[in-house]
N, C-alpha and C positions, 0 to 999 in steps of 0.2 A: 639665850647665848647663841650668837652665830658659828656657824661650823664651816671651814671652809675643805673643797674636793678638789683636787683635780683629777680629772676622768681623760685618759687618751685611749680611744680605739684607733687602733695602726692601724697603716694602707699598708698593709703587707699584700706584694703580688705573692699567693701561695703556691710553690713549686715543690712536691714531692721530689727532689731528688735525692735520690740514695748516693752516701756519698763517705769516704773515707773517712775514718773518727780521726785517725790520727794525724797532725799537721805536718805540712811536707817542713822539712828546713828544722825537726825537733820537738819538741812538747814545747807547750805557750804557759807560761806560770802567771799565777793572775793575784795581785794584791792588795787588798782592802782596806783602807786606813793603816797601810803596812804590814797586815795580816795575810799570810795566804789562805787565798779560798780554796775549799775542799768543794768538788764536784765529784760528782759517783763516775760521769765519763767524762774524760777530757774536750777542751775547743779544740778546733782544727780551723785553719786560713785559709779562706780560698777570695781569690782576686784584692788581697788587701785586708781584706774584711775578716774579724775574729765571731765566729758563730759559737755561742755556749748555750746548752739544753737548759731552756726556762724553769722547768721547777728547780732541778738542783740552784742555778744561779739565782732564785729569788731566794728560796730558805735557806741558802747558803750566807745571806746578809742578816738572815734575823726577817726576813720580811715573809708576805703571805703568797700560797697559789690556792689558785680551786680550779673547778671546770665545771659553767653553765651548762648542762646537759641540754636545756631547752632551747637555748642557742646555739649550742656547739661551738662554746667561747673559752679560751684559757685567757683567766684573769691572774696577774700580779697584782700585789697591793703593796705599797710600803710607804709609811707614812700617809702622807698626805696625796699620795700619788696614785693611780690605780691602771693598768695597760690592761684591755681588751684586745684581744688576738684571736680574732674567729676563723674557725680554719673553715675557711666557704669553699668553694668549685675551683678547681685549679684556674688560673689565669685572671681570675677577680680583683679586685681593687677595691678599695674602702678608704672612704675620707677619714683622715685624722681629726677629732673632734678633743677639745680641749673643755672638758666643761666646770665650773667654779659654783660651786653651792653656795649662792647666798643668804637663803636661808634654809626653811624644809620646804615650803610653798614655791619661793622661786629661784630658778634658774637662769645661768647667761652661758651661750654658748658660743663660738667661734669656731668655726667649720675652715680646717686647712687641710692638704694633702703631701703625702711622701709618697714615694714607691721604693718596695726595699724586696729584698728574696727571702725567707726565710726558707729554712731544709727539714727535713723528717727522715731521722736516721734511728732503723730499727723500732719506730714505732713513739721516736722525741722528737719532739718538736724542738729545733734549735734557733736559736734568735741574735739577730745581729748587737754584739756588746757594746760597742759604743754608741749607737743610738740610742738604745735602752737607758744607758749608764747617765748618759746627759739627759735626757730627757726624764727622768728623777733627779736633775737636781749635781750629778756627780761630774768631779774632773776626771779626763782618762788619758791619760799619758803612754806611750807606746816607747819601749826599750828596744830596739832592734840587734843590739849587741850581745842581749842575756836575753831576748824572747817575751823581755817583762812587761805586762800592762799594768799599771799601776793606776787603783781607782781610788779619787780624794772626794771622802766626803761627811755632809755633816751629819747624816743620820744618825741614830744611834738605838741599837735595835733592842727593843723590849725583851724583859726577863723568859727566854724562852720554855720556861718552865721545865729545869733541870730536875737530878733528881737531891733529896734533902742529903746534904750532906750526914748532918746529924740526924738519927734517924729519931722519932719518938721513945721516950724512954723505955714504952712496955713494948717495943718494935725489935724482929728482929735486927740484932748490928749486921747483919747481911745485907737487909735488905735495899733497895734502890726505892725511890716514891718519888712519881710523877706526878704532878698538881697543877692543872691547868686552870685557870679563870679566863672566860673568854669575854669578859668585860672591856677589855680595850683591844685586845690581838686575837688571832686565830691561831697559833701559836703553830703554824703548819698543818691547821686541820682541815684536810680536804670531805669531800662530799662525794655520794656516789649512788648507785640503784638499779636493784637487780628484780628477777622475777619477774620478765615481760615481755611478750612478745619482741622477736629481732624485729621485726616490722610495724613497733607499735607507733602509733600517731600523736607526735608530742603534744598537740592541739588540746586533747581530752586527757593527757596524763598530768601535763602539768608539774613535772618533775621541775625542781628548783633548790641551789644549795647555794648562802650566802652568808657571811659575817657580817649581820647589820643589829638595828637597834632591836631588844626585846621587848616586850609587849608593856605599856607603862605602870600595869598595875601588877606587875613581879620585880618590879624596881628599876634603877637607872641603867645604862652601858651598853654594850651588844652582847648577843650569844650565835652561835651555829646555828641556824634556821634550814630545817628541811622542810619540804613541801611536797607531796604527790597524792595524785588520784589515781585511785586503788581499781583497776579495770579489766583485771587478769584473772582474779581470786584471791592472786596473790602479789604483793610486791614488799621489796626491801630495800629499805633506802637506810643510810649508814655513813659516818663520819670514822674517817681513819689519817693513822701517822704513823710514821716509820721510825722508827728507836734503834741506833748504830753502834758499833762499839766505842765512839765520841760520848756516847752516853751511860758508858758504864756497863754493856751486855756484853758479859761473856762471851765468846762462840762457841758452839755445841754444849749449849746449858741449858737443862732443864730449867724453868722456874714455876714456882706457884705465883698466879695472876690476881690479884682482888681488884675493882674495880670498886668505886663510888658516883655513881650520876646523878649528880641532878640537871633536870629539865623543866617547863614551860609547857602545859597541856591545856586547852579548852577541851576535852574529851571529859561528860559527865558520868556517872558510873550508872549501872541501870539502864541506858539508853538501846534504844531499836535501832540495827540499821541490818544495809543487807550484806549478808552473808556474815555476818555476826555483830555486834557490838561497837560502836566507833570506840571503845574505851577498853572495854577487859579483851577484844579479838585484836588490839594492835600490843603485839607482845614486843617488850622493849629487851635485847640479846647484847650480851658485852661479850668479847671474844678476841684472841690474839693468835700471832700464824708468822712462820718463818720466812715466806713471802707475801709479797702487797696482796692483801686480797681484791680480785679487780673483775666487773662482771665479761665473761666468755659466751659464745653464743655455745647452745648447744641444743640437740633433739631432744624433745620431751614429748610425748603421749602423740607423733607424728608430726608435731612443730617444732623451728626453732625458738627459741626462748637463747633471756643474756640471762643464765646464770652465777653463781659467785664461784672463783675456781677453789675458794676452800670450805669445808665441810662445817656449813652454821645450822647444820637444823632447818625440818620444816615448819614453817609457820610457831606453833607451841612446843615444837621438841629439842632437845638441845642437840649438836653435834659435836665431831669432835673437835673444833677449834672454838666453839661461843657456846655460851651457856644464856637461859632463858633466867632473866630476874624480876618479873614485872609485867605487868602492865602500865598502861595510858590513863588508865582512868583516873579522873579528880577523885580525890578525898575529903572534902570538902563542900564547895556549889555543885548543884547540880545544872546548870544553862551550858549553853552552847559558845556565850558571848567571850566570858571572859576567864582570862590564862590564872593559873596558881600554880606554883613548883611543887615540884615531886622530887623525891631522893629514893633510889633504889641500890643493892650493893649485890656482891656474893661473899659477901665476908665471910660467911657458913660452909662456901664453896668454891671452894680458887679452882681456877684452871689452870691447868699444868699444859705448858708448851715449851718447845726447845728452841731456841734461839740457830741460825745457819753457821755454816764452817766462818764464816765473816764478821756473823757478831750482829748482824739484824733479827731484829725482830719488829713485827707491826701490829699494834694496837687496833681495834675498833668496836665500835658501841653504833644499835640502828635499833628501826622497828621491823618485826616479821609479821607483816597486815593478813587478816583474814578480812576485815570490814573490807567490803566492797566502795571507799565513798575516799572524800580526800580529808589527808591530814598535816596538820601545820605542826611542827612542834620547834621550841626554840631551846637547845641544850646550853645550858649558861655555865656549868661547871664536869669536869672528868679528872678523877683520880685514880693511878692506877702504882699499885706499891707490889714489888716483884722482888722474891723472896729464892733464890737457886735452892734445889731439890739436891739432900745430900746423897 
């Protein structure tokens, strides 16, 4: 079966300028097949040009974001469509590259060029909307009377995995259930990886997070693939999302958390490696927290180190925001070559977190590595059924 891609990495000139969120002349309301889109910050206008913060404005369609650590790439993905936006050395430029998958083996590429400004406010990266918007595919109409840009288009964004209305019969009627399959979508599931030196060298790390195909003998479709070499003693790499009051979270509510994962492991059990085990020392942590958990530099034993700013446990111990449910190791074969799925839960053990004055809460599930070596794992499924604490 052929597949087909389109890949655009922007010639964004990158300009750090700090710059007012709010637009002169009003707020700009923005509407999607006649729907308004919800952004966490609002666009603001400067010379013409409507700028909206890339993550919210991709999941805000139903579509995908991540962040290549190893490039230091913010990728969109929707549909058929994928924007690379590397944020390089201010004043850079990058060819626009337009590439079409014709098959798995070959490629055609067409090499063009734009120059556009993108801005960095407070630490987001915001992106010019009507390039973006056409350049997937969309119309964008501009209202100058009401403010209004009006996006037409055909997409139609996959089931972003709500929670069950009707809950399972032996289920609390409270509770919410989030069920993700990442067979076709990512479903807003970003990537991420903590525990390593500020200064470490991406060369030998090898850190990598992407929504591609899983390995062919755990079945068909894509799953979350993370990737790192373990160089530190310790490192942590992790897939997470953010759950809004859009989805049914209280603000200031306790919940109890259960989670269900399965993943993708070539990790045999039994095995030697250094600094412990590639299978039972790569502990697998599922975990929820009232803010994005996002790695922080901080001092450790007289270095800095990017740690996670909320409290997951080291290595095999739980903390207070994740709990330890597993390991890596196959059940199964014992080789190095090939993948077999694992399911792990804390059904025995929820974690109890509270939700912000706002109504967020953020999900995530990773590995806390003691093995010193690299590991690939591809998460194909996460469920996570959240029950308010009376």
């Amino acid at each position: 079966m052929k597949k087909h891609l389109l890949v655009w990495t922007l010639c964004f000139l990158l300009l750090v300028v700090f710059v007012p969120v709010a637009a002169s002349g009003g707020s700009i309301n923005i509407l999607f097949n006649d729907v308004p889109l919800q952004l966490d910050d609002p666009p603001f206008l400067i010379d013409g040009r409507t700028f909206v913060p890339m993550r919210a404005f991709f999941q805000a369609q139903g579509a995908e974001i991540y962040w290549e650590e190893e490039t230091k790439t913010a990728v969109g993905v929707r549909g058929d469509v994928r924007f690379r936006i590397p944020t390089i050395p201010l004043g850079s430029t990058l060819p626009v590259v337009s590439k079409k998958v014709v098959s798995e083996k070959q490629e055609e590429e067409q090499a063009v060029t734009f120059g556009v400004e993108t801005r960095m406010v407070d630490g987001r990266l915001y992106i010019p909307l009507r390039f973006v918007s056409e350049g997937l595919g969309d119309k964008v109409h501009w209202d100058g009377n009401t403010r209004t840009i009006t996006i037409t288009s055909a997409f139609t964004p996959p089931d972003p995995g709500v929670p069950v209305v009707d809950p399972p019969d032996d289920a609390d009627p409270r509770q919410l259930r989030f069920a993700y399959s990442f067979e076709e979508s990512a479903h807003g599931w970003t990537g991420d990886f903590t525990d390593l030196p500020a200064d470490y060298d991406e060369g030998i790390y090898e850190l990598k997070f992407d929504h591609t195909h899983r390995p062919a003998e755990v079945g068909e479709g894509k799953a979350l693939m993370l990737q790192g070499h373990n160089r530190s003693d310790d490192l942590f790499m992790y897939v997470k999302k953010g759950l809004t009051a859009h989805d049914g979270i209280v603000p200031n509510t306790t919940y109890r958390v259960r989670f269900e994962v399965e993943f993708a492991t070539n990790a045999p059990a039994g095995a030697v490696g250094i600094g412990g085990p590639p299978g039972e020392a790569v502990w697998v942590k599922v975990g929820a927290a009232p803010v994005e958990p996002v790695p922080v530099i901080q001092e450790a034993m007289g270095m800095l180190y990017y740690l996670l700013n909320v409290d997951k446990g080291h290595q095999n111990e739980d903390g207070e925001y994740a709990l330890r449910v597993g390991d890596v190791a196959k059940e199964y074969s014992d080789d190095f070559e090939t993948y077999e799925l694992k399911t792990l839960d804390n059904r025995d053990e929820p974690l109890e977190v509270t939700s912000d004055p706002e109504g967020n809460l953020w999900l995530f599930v990773g590995t806390d590595s003691g093995f010193e070596g690299k590991t690939v794992l591809y998460y194909t499924s996460i469920q996570a059924d959240l029950v308010p604490v009376e």
